[in-house]
Each structure stands twice: as structure tokens, then as C-alpha cells.
C-alpha positions as a printed NumPy array, in Angstrom:
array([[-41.608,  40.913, 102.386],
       [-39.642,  42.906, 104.968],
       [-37.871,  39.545, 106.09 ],
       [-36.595,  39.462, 101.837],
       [-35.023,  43.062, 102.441],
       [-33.301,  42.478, 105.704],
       [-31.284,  39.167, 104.061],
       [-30.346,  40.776, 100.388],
       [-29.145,  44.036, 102.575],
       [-25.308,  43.577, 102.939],
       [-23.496,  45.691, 105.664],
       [-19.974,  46.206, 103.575],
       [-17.187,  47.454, 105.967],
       [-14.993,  50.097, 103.654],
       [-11.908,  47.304, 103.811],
       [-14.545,  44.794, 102.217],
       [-15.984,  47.156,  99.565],
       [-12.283,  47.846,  98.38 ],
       [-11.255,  44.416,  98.855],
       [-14.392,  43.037,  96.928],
       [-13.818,  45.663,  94.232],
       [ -9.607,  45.042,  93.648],
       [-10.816,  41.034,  93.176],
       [-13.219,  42.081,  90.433],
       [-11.43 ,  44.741,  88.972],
       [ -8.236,  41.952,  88.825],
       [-10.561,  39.461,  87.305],
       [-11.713,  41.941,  84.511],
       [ -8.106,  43.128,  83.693],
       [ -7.28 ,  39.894,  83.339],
       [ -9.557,  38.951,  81.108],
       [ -9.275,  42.154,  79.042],
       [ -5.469,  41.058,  79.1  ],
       [ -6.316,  37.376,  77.645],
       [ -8.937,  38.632,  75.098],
       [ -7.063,  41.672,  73.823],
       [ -2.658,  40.326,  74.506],
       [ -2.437,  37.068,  74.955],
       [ -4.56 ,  35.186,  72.405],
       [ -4.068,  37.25 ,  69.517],
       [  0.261,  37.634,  69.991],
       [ -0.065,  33.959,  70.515],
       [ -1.695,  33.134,  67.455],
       [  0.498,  35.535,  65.232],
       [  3.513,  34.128,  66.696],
       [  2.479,  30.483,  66.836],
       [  1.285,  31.357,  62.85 ],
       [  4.753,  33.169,  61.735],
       [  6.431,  30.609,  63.667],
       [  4.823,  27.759,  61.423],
       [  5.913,  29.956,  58.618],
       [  9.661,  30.528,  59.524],
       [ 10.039,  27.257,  60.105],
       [  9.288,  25.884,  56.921],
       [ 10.872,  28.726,  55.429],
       [ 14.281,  28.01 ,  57.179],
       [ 13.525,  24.41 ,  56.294],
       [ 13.598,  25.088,  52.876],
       [ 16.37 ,  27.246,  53.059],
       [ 18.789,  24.601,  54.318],
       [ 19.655,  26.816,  57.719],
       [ 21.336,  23.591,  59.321],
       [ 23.888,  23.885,  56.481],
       [ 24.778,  27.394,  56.816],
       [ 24.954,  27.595,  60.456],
       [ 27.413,  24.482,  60.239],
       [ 29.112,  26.599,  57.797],
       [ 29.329,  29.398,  59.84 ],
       [ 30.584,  27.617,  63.302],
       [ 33.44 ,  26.129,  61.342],
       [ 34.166,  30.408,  60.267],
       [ 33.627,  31.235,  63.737],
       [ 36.089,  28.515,  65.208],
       [ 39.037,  29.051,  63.028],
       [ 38.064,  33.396,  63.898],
       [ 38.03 ,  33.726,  60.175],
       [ 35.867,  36.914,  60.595],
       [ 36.688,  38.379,  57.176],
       [ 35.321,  34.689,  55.538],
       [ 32.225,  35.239,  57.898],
       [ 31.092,  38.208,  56.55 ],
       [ 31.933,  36.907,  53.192],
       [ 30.145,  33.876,  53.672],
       [ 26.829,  35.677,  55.296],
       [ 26.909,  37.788,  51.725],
       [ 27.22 ,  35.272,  49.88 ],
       [ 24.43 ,  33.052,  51.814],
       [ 21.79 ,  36.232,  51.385],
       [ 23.077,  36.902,  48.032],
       [ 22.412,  32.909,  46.844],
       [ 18.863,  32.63 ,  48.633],
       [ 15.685,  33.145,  46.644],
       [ 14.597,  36.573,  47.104],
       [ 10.803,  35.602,  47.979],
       [ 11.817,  32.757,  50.442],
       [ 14.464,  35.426,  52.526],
       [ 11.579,  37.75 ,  52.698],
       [  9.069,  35.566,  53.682],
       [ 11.968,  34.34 ,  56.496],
       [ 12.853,  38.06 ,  57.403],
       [  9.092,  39.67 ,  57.342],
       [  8.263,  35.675,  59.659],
       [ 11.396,  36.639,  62.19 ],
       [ 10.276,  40.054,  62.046],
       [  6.661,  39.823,  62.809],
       [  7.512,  37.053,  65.59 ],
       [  9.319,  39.394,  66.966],
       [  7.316,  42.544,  66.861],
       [  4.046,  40.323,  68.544],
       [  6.824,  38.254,  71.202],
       [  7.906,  41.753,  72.583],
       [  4.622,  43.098,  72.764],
       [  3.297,  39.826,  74.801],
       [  6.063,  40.286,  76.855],
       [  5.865,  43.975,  77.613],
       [  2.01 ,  43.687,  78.226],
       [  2.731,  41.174,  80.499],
       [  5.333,  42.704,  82.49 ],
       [  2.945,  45.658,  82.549],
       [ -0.302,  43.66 ,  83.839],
       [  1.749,  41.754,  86.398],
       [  3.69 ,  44.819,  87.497],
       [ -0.065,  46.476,  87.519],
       [ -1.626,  43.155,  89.401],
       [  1.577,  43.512,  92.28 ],
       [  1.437,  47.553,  92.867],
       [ -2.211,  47.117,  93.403],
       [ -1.344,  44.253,  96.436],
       [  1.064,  46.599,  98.157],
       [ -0.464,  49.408,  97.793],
       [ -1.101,  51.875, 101.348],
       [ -4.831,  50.849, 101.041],
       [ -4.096,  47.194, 101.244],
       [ -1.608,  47.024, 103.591],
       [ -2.758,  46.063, 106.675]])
């Protein structure tokens, strides 16, 4: 019985203790990160980009952008504007605010993946070089 409590006793040096604990902490962020960021901002964008897509499908967008290069080439500013009014003005209400409120939402959930991101990453590389783990 003694022999058992010699083996499961684990001398931990303090650089081994912090060492084991940045590797766990790191594995937990990360999976707080893919449970709480990644998969839900994925699915809202992958969902509003299913969305916009049909909704700029619908909306003939290949058209208007033509349009518009051709007012953009000739720098007929004045007839871009015009023609951008006109465009919103001509769409069915419902399907530009289903585009807008898509774009919109992609948007909102795109930053936010990005910004956690930068933030975990940024988080993730502080903790490498920090005094403590330098060697």
C-alpha cells in the first residue's frame, strides 16, 4: 500500500506546475472560445449568408452592379446617386429589408468572430512571452 503512494506522488518543480497549468488553462479557453464564438457567429453568418444570397438573387444585383460600373466609368456621379435612388426606390420593400437586416446581421456576428479572435489569440501569445515563461 505504501509502494501505491510513493508512484501516484508527483514531485512538480514550480516551472512544471505553471507550465502544466498555462497548457490546461489554453485548452479550456479554447474551448470556451469554440463553444461560446466560433460556432454560434459561424452559424448566424453561414445562416444570413444563405439568406442574402437568395435575397440578392432575387433582386437581380448582377444587373445593377453592371449598371453601376458603366456610371462609375463614364464618372457620371450625379447619375450614380440617381441611379442608387432609383434602384432602392424600385425594390420590394420586404425583399431590401430582408437584404439590409441579412448584410447587417452578417456583419454584426463577422466582426464579433473577428474581434474575439484577435482577442483569444492576442490572449494565447501574451501568455507565451510573458516574464514567467521566458526562460
Amino acid at each position: 500500500m505504501q509502494n501505491m503512494e510513493n508512484i501516484n506522488k508527483i514531485n512538480w518543480s514550480e516551472r512544471e506546475l505553471s507550465d502544466f497549468k498555462s497548457r490546461v488553462l489554453r485548452r479550456v479557453h479554447f474551448m470556451w472560445f469554440m463553444r461560446k464564438v466560433f460556432v454560434p457567429a459561424s452559424l448566424v453568418i453561414a445562416v444570413s449568408g444563405l439568406v442574402l444570397y437568395y435575397a440578392i438573387k432575387a433582386q437581380h444585383v448582377a444587373v445593377i452592379i453592371e449598371n453601376m460600373s458603366a456610371r462609375i466609368a463614364s464618372l457620371d456621379l450625379l447619375g450614380l446617386i440617381n441611379y442608387l435612388f432609383i434602384a432602392i426606390k424600385k425594390t420590394e420593400w420586404d425583399l431590401f429589408a430582408i437584404s439590409v437586416s441579412a448584410a447587417l446581421l452578417a456583419l454584426y456576428f463577422g466582426r464579433k468572430l473577428v474581434r474575439e479572435s484577435i482577442n483569444y489569440w492576442t490572449r494565447t501569445a501574451r501568455m507565451a512571452f510573458s516574464p514567467k515563461n521566458i526562460r
